[in-house]
Backbone as CSV, one residue per row, in Angstrom:
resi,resn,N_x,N_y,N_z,CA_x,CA_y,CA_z,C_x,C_y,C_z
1,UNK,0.841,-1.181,0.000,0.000,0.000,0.000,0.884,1.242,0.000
2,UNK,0.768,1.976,-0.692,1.059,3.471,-1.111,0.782,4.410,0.425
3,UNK,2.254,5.033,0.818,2.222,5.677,1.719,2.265,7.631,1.568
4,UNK,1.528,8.240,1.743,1.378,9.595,1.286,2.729,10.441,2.273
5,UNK,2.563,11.366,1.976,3.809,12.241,2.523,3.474,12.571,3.460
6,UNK,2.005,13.220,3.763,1.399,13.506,5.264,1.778,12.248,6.151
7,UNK,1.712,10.999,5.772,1.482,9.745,6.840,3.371,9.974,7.300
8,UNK,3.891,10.033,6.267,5.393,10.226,6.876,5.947,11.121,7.722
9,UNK,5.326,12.180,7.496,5.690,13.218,8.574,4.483,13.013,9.957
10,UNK,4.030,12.489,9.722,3.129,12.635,10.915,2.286,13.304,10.650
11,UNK,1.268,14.018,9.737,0.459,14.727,9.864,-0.465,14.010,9.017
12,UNK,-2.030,14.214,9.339,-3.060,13.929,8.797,-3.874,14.298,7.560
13,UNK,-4.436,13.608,6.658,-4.357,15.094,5.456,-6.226,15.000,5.199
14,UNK,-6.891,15.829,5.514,-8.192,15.755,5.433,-8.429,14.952,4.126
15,UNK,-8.012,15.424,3.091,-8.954,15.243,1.551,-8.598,13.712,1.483
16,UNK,-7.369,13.295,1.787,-6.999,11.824,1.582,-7.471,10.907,2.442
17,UNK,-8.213,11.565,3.761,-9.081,10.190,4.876,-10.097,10.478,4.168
18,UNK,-11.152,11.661,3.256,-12.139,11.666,2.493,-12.409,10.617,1.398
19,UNK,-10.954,10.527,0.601,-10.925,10.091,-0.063,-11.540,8.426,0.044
20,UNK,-10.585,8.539,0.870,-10.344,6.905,1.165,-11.698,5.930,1.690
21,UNK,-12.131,7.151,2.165,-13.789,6.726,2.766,-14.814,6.690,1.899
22,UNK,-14.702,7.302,1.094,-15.909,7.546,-0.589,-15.389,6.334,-1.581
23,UNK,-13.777,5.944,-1.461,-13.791,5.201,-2.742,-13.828,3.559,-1.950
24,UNK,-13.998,3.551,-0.841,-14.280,2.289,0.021,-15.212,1.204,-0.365
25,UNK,-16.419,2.120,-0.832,-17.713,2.186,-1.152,-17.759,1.117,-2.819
26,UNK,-18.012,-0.261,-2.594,-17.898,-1.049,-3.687,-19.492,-0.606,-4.678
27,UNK,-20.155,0.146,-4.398,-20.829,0.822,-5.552,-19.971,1.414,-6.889
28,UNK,-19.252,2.040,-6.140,-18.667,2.834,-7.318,-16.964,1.650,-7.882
29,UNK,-17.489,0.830,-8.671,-15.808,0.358,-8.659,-16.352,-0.296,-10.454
30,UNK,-15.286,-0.148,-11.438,-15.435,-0.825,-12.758,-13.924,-0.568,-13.444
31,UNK,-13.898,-1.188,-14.338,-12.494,-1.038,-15.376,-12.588,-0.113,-16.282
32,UNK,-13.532,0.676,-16.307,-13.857,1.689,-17.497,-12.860,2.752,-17.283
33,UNK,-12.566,3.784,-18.229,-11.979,4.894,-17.489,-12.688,6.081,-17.036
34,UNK,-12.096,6.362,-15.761,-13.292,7.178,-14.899,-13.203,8.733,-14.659
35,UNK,-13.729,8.951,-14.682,-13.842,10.468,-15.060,-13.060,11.045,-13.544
36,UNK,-12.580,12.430,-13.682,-11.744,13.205,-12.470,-12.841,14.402,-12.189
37,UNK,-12.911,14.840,-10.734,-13.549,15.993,-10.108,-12.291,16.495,-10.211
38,UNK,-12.375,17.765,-9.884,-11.703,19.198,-9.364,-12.231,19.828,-8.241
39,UNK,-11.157,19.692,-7.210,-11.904,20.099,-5.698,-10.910,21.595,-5.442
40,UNK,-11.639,22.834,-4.833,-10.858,23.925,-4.589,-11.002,24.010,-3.193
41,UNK,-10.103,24.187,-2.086,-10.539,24.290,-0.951,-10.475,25.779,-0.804
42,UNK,-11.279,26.655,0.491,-10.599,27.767,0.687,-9.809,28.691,0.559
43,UNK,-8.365,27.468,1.264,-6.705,28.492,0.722,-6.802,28.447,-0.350
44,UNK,-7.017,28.108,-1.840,-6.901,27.805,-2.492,-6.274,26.708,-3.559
45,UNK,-6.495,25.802,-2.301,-5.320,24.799,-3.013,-6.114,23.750,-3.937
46,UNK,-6.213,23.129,-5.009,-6.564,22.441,-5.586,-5.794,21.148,-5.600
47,UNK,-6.917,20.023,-5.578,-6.875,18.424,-5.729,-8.033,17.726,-6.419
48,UNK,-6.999,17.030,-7.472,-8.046,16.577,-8.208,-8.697,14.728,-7.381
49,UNK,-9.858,14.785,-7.824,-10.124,13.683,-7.135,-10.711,12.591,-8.761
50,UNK,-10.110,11.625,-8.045,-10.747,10.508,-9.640,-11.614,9.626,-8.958
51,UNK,-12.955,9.147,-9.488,-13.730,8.930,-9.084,-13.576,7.434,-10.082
52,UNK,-14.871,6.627,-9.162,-14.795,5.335,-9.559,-16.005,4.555,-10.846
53,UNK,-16.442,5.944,-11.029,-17.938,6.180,-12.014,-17.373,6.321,-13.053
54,UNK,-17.728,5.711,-14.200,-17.546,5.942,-15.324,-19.081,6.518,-16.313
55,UNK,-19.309,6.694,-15.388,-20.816,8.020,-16.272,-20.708,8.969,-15.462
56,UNK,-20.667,9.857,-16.148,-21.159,11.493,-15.512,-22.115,11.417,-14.618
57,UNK,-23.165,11.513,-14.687,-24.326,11.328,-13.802,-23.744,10.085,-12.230
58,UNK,-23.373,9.350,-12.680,-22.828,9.005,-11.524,-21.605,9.112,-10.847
59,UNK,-20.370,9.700,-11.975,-19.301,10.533,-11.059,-20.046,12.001,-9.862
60,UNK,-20.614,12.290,-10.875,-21.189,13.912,-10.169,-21.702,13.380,-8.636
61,UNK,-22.467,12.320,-8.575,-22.689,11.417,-7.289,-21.926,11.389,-6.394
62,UNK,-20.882,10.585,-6.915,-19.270,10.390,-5.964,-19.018,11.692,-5.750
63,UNK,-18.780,12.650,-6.525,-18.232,13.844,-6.448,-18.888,14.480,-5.063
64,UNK,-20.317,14.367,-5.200,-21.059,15.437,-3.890,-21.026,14.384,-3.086
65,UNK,-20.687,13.394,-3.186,-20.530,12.650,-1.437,-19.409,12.927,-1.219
66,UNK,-18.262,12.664,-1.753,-17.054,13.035,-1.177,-16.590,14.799,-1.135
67,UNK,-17.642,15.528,-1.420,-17.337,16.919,-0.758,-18.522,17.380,0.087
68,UNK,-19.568,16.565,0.551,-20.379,16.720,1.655,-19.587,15.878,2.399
69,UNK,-18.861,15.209,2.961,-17.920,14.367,3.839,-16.491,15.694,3.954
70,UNK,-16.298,16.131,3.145,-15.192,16.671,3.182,-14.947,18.041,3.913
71,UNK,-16.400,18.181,3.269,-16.756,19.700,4.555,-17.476,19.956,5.769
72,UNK,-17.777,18.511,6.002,-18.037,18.172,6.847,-16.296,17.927,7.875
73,UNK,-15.732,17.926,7.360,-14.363,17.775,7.694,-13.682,18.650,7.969
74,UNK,-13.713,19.489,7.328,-12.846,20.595,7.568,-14.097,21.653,7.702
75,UNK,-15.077,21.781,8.430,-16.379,22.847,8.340,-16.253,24.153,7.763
76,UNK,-16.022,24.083,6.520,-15.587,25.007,5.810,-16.306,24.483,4.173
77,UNK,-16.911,25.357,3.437,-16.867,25.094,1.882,-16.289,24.817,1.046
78,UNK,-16.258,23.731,0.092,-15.417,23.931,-0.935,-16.223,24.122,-2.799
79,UNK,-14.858,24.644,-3.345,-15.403,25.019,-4.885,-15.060,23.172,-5.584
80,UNK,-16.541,23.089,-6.529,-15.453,21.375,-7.626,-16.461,21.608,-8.556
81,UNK,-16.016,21.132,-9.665,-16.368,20.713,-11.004,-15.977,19.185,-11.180
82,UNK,-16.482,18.702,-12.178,-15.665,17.601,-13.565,-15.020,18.113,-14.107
83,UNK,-13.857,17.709,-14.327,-12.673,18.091,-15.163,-13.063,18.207,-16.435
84,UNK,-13.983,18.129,-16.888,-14.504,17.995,-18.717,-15.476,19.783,-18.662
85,UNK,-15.753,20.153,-17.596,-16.685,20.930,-17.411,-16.143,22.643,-17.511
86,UNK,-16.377,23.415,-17.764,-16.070,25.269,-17.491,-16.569,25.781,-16.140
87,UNK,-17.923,25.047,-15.354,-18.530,25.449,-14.770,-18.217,24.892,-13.405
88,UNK,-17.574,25.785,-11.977,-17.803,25.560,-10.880,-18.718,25.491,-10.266
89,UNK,-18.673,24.529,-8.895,-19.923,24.511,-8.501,-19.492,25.148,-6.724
90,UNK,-20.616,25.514,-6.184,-20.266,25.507,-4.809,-20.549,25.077,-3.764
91,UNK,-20.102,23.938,-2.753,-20.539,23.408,-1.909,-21.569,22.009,-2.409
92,UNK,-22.232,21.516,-1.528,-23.116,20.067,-2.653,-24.210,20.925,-3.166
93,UNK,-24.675,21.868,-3.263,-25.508,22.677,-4.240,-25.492,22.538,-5.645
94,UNK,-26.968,22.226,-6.289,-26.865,21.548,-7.858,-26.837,23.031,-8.385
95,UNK,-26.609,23.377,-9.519,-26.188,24.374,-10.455,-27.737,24.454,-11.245
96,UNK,-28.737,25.711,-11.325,-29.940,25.569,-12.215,-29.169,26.504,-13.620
97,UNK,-29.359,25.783,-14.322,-29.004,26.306,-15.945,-30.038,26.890,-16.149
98,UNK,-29.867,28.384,-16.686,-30.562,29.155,-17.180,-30.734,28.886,-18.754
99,UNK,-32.252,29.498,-19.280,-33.100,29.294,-20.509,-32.283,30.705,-21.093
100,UNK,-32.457,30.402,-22.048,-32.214,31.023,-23.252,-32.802,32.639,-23.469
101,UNK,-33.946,31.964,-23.037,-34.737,33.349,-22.533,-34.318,34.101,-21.400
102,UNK,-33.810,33.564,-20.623,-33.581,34.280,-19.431,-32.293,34.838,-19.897
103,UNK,-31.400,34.427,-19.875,-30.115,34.806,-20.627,-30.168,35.869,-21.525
104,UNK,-31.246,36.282,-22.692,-31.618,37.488,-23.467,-32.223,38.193,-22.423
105,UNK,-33.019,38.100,-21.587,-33.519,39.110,-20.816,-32.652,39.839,-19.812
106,UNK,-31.613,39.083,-19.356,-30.720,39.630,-18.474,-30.377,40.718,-19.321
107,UNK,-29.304,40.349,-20.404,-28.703,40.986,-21.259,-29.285,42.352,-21.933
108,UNK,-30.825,42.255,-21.863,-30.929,43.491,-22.818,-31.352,44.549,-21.181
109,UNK,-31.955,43.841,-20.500,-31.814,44.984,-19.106,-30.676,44.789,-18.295
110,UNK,-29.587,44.403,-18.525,-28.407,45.065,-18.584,-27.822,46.225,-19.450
111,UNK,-28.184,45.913,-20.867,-27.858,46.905,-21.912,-28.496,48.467,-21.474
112,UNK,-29.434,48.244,-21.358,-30.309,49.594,-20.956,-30.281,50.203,-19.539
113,UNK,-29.783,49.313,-18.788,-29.348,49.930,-17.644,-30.354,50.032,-16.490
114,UNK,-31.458,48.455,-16.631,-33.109,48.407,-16.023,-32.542,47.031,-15.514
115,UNK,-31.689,47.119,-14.374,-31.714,45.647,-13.670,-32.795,45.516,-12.875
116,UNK,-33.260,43.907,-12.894,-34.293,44.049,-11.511,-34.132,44.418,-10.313
């Protein structure tokens, strides 16, 4: 077994007891290749996490369990996406995609200077 650098020095590393606890979980396990989250903590440090889902819909799964565990961990928020994605998310909060319409309406009462 693979020993991390925290375990050598003695120190504990939140995201990697997260880890270890989400990918435990024989739901998520196949030979496919599996898609990667992007986790931002606070300081800003980024870790990517690879998940054991090989569908979107069910990485995104893994993804919000292992950052509702994680901030639960460190009681603090964090920023993640899918690595395939532009769009951050924040905290286990789902993202509502805006219509097309809404998107022109912003835009032209922005243009004119009539925000709601």
């Amino acid at each position: 077994m693979a020993v991390t650098l925290a375990e050598v020095f003695g120190r504990r590393d939140v995201v990697e007891d997260c880890k270890q606890s989400v990918q435990s979980n024989p739901l998520f396990s196949s030979f496919a290749p599996r898609i990667f989250g992007e986790v931002i903590l606070r300081d800003g440090t980024r870790r990517m996490y690879r998940t054991r889902a090989t569908k979107k819909k069910d990485a995104e799964q893994e993804i919000l369990i292992f950052v509702a565990s994680l901030e639960q961990a460190i009681g603090d928020t964090v920023m993640w996406r899918i690595k395939s994605e532009k769009e951050y998310r924040l905290s286990t909060q789902q993202t509502v995609s805006k219509s097309r319409g809404n998107n022109l309406k912003t835009a032209i009462l922005s243009f004119f200077d009539l925000e709601d």
